[in-house]
C-alpha positions in Angstrom: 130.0 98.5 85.9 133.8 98.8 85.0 135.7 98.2 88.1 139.0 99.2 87.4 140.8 97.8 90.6 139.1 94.4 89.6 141.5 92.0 91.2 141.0 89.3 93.3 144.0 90.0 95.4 143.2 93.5 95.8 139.8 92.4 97.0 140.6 89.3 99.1 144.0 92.4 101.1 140.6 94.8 101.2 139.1 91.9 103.5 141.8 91.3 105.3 141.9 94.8 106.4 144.2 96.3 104.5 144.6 100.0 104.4 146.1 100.9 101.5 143.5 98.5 99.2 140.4 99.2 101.0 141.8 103.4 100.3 141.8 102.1 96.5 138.3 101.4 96.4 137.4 104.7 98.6 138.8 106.3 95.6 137.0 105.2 93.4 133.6 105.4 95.4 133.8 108.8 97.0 132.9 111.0 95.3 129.9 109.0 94.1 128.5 108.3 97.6 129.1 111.9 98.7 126.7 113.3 95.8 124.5 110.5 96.6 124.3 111.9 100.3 124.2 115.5 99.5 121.7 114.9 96.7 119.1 112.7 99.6 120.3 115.2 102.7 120.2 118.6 100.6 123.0 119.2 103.3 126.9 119.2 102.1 128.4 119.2 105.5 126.0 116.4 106.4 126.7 114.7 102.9 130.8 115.0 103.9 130.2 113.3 107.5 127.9 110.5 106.3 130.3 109.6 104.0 133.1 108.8 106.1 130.7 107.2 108.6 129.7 105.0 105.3 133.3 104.0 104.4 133.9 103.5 107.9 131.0 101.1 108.2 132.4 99.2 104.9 135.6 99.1 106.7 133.9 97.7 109.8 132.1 94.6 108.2 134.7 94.4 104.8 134.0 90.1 105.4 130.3 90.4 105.1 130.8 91.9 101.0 131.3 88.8 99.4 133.0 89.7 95.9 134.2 93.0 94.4 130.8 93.7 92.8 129.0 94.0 96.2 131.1 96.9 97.2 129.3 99.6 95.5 125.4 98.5 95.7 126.6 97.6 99.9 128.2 101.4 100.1 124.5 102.9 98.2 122.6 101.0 101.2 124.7 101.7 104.0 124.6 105.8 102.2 120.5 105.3 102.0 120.2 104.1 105.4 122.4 107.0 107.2 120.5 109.2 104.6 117.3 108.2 106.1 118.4 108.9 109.7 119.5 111.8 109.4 116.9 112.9 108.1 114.6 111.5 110.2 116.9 113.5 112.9 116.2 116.6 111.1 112.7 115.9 111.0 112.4 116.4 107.1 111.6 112.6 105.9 108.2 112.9 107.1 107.9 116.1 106.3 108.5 115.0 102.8 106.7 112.0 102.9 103.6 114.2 103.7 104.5 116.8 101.1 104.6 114.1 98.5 101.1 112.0 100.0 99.2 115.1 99.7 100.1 115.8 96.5 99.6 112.7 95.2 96.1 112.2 96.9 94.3 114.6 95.1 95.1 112.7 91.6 94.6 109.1 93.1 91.5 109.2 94.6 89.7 106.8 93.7 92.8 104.7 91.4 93.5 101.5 92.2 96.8 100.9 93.8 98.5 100.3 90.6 97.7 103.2 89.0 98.0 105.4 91.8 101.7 104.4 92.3 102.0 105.3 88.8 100.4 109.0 89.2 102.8 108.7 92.5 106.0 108.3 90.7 105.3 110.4 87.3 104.6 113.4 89.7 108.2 112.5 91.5 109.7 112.2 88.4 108.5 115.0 87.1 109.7 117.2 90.4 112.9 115.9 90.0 113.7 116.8 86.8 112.2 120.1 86.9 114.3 120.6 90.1 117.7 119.7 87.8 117.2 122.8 85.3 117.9 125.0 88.6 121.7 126.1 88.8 122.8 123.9 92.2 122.7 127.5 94.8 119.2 128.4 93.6 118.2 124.2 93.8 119.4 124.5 97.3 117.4 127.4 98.0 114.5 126.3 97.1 114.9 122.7 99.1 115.4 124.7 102.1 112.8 126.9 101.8 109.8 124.4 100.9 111.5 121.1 101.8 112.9 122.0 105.0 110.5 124.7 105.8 113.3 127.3 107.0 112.2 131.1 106.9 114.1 133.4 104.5 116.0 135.1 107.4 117.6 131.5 108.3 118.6 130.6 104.6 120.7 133.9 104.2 122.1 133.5 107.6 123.0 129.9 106.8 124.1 130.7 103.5 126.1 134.0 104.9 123.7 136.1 101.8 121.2 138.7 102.0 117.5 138.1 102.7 116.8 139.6 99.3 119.0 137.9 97.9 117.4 135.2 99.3 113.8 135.7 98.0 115.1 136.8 94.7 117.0 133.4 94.0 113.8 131.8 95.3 111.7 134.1 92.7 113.8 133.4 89.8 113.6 129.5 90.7 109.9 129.4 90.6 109.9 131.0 87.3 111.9 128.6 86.3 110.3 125.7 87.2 106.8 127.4 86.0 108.8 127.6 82.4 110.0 123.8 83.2 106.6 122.1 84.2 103.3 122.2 81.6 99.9 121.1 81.5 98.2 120.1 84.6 101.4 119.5 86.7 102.0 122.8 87.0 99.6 123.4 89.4 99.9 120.4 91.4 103.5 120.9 92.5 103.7 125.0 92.5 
């Protein structure tokens, strides 16, 4: 990675606590982190808060980073770890955990555990990337509505649109990601 603050004095005034270099490097972290966050939460406003909460944290314990190159991978685990509780808060990481076992254990029965990580992450990967060819509104739809569980009703009210609205985003997403996923994955994940 190009670090274009890279300089030592910056970094050694960042650890001392100063302000105006430890804004340099929020600057050019930001925005990262926050997609990070809204990417794992699903949850902008959440993504917005646990971001600050992360930079604060960095603030907080600036002398345990040891040299410029430990700032980003510290801010991702500080951002996974306040990912992971809030979601655990909103009672969706098991949910998903679930979600993603019982998928999975129909194709792995009977794998060794080797392979059955494998089957494991080719079914993720393949979600994922099906989930990217949806336009971010309909992608946030749909992660309400089968990741979080929430009613049509509550994801136009959340959303401030109309229930139809609603069910024809979530409609046009599924024929989407019909379009996106082939062969025998198809069935597994719709």
């Amino acid at each position: 990675m190009n670090y274009p603050s890279s300089n030592p004095h910056l970094f050694e005034s960042f650890r001392s606590g100063c302000r105006r270099d430890f804004h340099q490097y929020y600057g050019e972290h930001c925005r990262r982190i926050f997609y990070y966050l809204q990417e794992r939460t699903g949850d902008f406003m959440a993504a917005e808060d646990i971001t600050q909460r992360v930079f604060l944290t960095l603030f907080t314990n600036r002398a345990k980073v040891k040299n410029e190159r430990h700032i980003l991978p510290f801010l991702y685990i500080i951002a996974q770890n306040f990912a992971y509780e809030y979601l655990r808060e909103q009672g969706r990481l098991e949910e998903l955990k679930a979600g993603i076992a019982y998928i999975t254990e129909e194709h792995t029965d009977g794998m060794d555990a080797s392979s059955a990580e494998k089957v494991r992450s080719e079914i993720l990967n393949l979600l994922h990337e099906a989930l990217q060819v949806l336009p971010p509104r309909k992608r946030e739809i749909i992660h309400l509505h089968y990741w979080c569980k929430m009613p049509v009703m509550e994801i136009a009210n959340r959303l401030g649109i109309a229930p139809q609205t609603v069910r024809n985003q979530i409609s046009q997403s599924l024929v989407l990601l019909r379009k996106t996923l082939t062969g025998e994955w198809e069935h597994i994940i719709l």
